[in-house]
N, C-alpha and C positions, 0 to 999 in steps of 0.2 A: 404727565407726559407733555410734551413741548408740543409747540403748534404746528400744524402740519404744513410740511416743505417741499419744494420739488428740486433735487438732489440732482449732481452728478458727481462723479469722482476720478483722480485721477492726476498722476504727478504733474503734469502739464507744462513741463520745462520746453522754454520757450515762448508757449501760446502761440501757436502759429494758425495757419490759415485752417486746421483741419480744424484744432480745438476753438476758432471761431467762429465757426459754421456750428459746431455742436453748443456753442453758448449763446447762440443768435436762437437757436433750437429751442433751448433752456428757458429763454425769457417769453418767448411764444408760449409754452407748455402753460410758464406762471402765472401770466396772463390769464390761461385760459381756463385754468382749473382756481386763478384766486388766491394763489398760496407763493411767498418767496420763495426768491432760485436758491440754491446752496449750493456751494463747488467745497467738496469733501478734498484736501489735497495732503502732500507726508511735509514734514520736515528736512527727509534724507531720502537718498534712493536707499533701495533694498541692498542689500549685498552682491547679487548674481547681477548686477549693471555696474556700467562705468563712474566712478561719482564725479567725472567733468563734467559740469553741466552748461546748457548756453545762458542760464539766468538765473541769479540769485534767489535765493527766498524770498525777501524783501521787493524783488524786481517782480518776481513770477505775482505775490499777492497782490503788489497795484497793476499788473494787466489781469486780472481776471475782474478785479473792482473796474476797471477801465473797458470792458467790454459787458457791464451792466448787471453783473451778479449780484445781489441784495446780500450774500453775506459768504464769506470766507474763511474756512474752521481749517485750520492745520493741524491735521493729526502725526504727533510724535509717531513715531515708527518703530517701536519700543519691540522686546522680543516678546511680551506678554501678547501685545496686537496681533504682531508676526506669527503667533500661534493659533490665531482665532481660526475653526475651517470656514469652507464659502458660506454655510447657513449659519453659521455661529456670529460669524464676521453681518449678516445681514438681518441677522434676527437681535441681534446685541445693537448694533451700531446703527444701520442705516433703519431700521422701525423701531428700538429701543430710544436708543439716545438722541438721532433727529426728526423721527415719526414723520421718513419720506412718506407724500402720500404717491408720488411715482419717481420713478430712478430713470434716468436718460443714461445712457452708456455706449459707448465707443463697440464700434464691432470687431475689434480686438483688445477689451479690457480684461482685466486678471483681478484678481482678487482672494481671499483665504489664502492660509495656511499654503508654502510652494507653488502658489499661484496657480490652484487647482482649481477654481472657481473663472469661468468664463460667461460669455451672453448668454449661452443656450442652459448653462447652471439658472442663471439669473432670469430667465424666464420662466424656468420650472419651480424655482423657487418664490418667486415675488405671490401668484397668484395665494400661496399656502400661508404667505407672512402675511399679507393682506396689503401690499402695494401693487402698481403697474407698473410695466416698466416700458419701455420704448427703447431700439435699438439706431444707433446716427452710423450712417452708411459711412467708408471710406469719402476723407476728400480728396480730389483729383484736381493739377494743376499738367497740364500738356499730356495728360495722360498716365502723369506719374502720381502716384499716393503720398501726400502730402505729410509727413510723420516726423517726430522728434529725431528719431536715428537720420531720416535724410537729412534733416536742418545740419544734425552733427555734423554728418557727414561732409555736407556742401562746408560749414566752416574750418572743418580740418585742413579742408583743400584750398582754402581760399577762395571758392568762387562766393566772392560775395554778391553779385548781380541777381544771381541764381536766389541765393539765402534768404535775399530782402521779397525776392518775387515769394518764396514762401512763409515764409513771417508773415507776409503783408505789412511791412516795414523794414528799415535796415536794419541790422545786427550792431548793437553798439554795450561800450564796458561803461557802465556805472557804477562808481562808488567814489570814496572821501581822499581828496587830496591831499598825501601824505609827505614829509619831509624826506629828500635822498641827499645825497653825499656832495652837493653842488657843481659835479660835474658839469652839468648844461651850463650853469651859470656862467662857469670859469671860461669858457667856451664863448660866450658870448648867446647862450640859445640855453633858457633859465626852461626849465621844465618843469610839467605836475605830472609828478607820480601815484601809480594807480597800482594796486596790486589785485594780483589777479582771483586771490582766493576763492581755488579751486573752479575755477570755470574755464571750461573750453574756450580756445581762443586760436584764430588764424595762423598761418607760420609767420614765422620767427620774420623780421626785415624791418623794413620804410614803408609808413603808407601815408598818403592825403585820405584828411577826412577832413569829419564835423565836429563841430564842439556845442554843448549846452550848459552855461554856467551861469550863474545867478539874474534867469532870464536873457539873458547876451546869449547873441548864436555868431557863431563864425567860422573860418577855416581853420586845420592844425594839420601841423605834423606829428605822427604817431610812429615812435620805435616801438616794437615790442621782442624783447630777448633781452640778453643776460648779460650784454656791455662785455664782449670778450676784449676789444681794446684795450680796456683797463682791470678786470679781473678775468680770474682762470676757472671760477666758478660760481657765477655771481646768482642771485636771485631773479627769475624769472617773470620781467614786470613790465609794465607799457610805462612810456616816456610820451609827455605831450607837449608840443612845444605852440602855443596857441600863438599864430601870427599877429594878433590883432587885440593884443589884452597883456597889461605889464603888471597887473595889480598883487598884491601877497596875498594869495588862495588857498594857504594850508589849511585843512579843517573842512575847506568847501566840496562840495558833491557835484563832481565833473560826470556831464555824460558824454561821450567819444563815439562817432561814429569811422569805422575804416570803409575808405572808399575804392582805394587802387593802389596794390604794390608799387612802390616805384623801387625798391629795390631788395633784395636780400641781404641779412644779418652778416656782417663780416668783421673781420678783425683789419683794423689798419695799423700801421708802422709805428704815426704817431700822432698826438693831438691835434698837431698841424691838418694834416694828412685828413684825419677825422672833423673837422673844422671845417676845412671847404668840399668835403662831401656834402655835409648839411647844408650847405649854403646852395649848392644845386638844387639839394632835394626840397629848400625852400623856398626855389624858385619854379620847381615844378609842383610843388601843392598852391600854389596861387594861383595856378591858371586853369 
């Protein structure tokens, strides 16, 4: 049997302020009881969820390493798992395979088999398997419950002031700067392209942000939509046109923050037309 751990679990798309409160918890607990934190997390959402998420795999495992978890096991999401029930799922997996010596859990966490397994399951069951468990209250920001679906929710809508107040940071796309069709270039306004793969993301338009690129931080302009100027059904991607960095960055890991719509996605006449739009809108991401 492996050495004993103090667990929690749970997709944790985002990390936002609730799930930091509960991993600020976590490292207390480890502390106290002498044993590593563990954050149990999926691969995929289940099927009966949305699969847009606000944060990559990749992204979601270095914030949960970044708010001090000792170690991070993603488990596939496989239908074999998807079948375990709640004592099956806890007497296999969380005292079998990671021998929690207690489980901290969200007071709306799910688990087994149709997500039949809740807290008050997980209390009646922990003492029988032979762990503790401890239950992490809702977190509360102005009164509102601070959760993944709101995060969503705030970024559909675009309030991102709101987003980053629950995150407890901005909301920003990271991933690997990819070659497009040199429109910006021809343009005069050379852009890194980012694809969105599968994650939620603000509406469609112009916004000022931030940019993080090989240690360089600065300002940019961010399109995000499908370029209907020039195609009639294009791929749906963010365009960055970083004010202050002219270097060739294909291959490199841009992170972007949006800051303020300056305007909505549209179609113009013609390149001209689309030219000195930008040329505004990169006057007002400067200031």
């Amino acid at each position: 049997m492996p050495s004993p751990c103090v667990m929690t679990l749970g997709f944790f798309d985002g990390v936002h302020l609730g799930h930091l409160a509960l991993l600020k918890r976590l490292k207390e607990l480890s502390s106290d009881l002498g044993a590593p934190s563990l954050a149990l997390t999926f691969d995929v959402r289940p099927a009966f969820r949305s699969q847009l998420l606000l944060t990559s795999l990749e992204e979601r495992i270095a914030l949960l390493k970044a708010a001090g978890v000792d170690k991070v096991i993603v488990q596939p999401f496989t239908e074999e798992f998807a079948a375990l029930s709640p004592e099956d799922f806890l007497k296999e997996v969380v005292r079998g395979k990671f021998n929690a010596k207690l489980v901290l859990a969200g007071y709306d966490c799910r688990f087994g088999k149709d997500r039949a397994g809740d807290i008050e399951a997980l209390k009646a069951l922990a003492p029988k398997l032979g762990f503790l468990c401890e239950e992490e209250p809702p977190f509360l920001l102005e009164g509102q419950i601070v959760s993944s679906t709101l995060c969503r929710e705030l970024l559909k809508e675009g309030k991102l002031t709101e987003l980053a107040a629950a995150l407890g940071r901005p909301w920003a796309l990271t991933g690997e700067i990819r070659p497009g069709k040199g429109l910006g270039h021809k343009l005069g306004y050379p852009t890194a392209n980012l694809a969105l793969n599968g994650l939620l993301a603000p509406p469609k338009g112009v916004y000022s942000a931030k940019y993080e690129l090989n240690g360089q931080r600065g300002r940019a302009l961010m399109y995000l939509g499908s370029r209907p100027t020039f195609e009639k059904c294009g791929e749906e991607m963010a365009e960055i046109y970083l004010l202050d960095f002219s270097e060739d960055v294909y291959g490199e890991k841009l992170k972007v923050a949006p800051e303020k719509l300056l305007g909505p996605e549209k179609r113009y006449e013609s390149a001209e037309e689309l030219k000195e739009a930008i040329a505004s809108f990169v006057e007002q991401a400067k200031a």
